[in-house]
C-alpha positions in Angstrom: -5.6 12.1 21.5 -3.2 11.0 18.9 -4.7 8.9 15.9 -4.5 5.6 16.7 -4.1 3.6 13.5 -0.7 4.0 11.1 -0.7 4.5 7.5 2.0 3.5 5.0 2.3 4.8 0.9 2.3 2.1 -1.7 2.2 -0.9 1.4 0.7 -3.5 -0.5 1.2 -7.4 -1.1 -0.2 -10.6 -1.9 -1.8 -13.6 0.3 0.6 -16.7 0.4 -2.3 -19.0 0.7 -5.9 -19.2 1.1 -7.8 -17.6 4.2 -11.0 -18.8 5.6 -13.4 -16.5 7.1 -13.0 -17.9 10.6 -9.4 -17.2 10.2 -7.4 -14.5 12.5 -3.5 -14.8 11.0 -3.0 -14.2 7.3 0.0 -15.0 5.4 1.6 -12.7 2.8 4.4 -12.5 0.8 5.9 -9.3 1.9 5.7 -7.6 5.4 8.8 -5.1 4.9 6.3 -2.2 3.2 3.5 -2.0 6.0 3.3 0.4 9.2 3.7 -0.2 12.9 0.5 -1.9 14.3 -2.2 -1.1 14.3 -3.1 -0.6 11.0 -6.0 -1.5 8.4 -5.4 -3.9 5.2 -8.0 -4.7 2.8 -8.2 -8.1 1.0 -10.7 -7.9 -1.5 -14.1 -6.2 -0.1 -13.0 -6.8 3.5 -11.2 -4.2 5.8 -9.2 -6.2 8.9 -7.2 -4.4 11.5 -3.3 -5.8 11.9 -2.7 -6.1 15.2 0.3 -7.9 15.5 3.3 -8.4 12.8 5.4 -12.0 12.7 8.4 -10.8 10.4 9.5 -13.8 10.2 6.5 -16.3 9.0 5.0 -12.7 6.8 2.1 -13.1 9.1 0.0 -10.8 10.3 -2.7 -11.1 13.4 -5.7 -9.9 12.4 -9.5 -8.6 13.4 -11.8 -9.2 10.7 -14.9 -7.8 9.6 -14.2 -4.0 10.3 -16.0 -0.7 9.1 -19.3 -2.9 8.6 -17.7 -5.4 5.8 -17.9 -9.0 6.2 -15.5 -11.5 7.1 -15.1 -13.4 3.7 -12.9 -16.2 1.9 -9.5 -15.1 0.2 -7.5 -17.2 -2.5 -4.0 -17.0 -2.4 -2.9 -14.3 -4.6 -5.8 -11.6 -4.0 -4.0 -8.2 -2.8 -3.6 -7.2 0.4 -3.4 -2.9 0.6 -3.3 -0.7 3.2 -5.8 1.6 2.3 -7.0 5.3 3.5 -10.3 3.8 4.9 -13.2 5.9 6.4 -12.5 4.3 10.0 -8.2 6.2 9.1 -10.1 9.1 8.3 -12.6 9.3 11.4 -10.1 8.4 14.0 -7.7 11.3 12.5 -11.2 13.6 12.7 -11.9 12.8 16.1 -8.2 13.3 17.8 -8.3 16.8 16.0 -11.4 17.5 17.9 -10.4 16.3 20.6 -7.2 18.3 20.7 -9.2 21.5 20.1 -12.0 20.9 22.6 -9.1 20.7 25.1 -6.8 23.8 24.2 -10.4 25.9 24.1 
């Protein structure tokens, strides 16, 4: 099994607006630094998985609320990172299981 989420250095930006925590797109200012979908961004305490990339409108599809945070609020500003998060790290764990359990 190949990890499933990508990871980018230094792929950060800022929200161009305000979110709401019912929200699922977010706009940013810049789209150009971040991974192929999937991938996880953090916007404050919150982690969201990007599941879809509009280049155009900077907007990213989004499932909130991962790795047990909370879907929250956002002002327009707060940074938007894509982190190393515990859910990167245990998918990476688990495919390198995986691929040993099946070359054993």
């Amino acid at each position: 099994m190949i990890p499933r989420l990508n990871v980018a250095n230094n792929a950060q930006t800022t929200l161009n607006g305000a979110v709401t925590n019912s929200a699922t797109t977010i706009t940013v200012t810049d789209v150009s630094l971040f991974p192929a979908v999937p991938f996880r961004i953090t916007v404050d305490a919150e982690i969201m998985e990007v599941s879809a990339v509009n280049v155009s409108s900077k907007q990213f599809t989004v499932l909130r609320a991962q790795e047990g945070t909370v879907a929250a609020t956002h002002n327009s500003g707060a940074f938007v990172e894509n982190r190393w998060t515990k859910g990167t790290y245990d998918e990476l764990v688990q495919s390198i299981k995986d691929a040993t359990t099946y070359q054993a």
